[in-house]
C-alpha positions, -999 to +999 in steps of 0.1 A: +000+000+000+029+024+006+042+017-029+013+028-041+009+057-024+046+069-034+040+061-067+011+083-068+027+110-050+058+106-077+030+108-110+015+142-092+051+159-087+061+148-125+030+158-131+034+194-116+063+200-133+078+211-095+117+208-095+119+186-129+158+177-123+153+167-087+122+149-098+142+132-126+171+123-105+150+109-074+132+089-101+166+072-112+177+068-080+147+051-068+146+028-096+181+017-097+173+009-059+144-007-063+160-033-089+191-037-071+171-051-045+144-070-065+174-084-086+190-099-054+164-106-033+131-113-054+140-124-090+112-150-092+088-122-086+099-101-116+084-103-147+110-106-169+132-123-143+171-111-139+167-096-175+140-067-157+172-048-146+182-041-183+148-026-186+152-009-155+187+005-168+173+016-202+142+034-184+165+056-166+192+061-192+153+073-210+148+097-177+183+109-181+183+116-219+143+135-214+154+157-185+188+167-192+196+164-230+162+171-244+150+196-217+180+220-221+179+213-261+140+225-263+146+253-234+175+265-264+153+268-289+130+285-270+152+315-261+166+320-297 
């Protein structure tokens, strides 16, 4: 139940559009977390198994590449 209320709490900041950076940088943090753990201690659970943490990995790299490569790129354009 505390999952989900995080989760929901995380979809209102992003969202808001409150702090986008910090937003995007908790988000990777919390994921790479969260797999670490359900990599070592709950693989059965996952749906794709082990192989969930390269689709953990490429969701944040996707984070990453959104906030601070594409952000930045579109805020550019938007002042010239």
């Amino acid at each position: 139940m505390l999952i989900g209320i995080a989760e929901t709490g995380m979809a209102i900041w992003i969202l808001s559009n409150f702090w986008p950076r910090f937003n995007a940088i908790v988000q990777m943090i919390v994921i790479g977390i969260m797999n670490t753990l359900e990599f070592f201690l709950a693989p059965d659970l996952l749906l794709w198994g082990k192989m969930n943490a390269v689709f953990a990995l490429l969701f944040i790299v996707l984070i990453g590449y959104k906030e601070f490569y594409l952000a930045k790129k579109i805020n550019q354009q938007a002042v010239c």
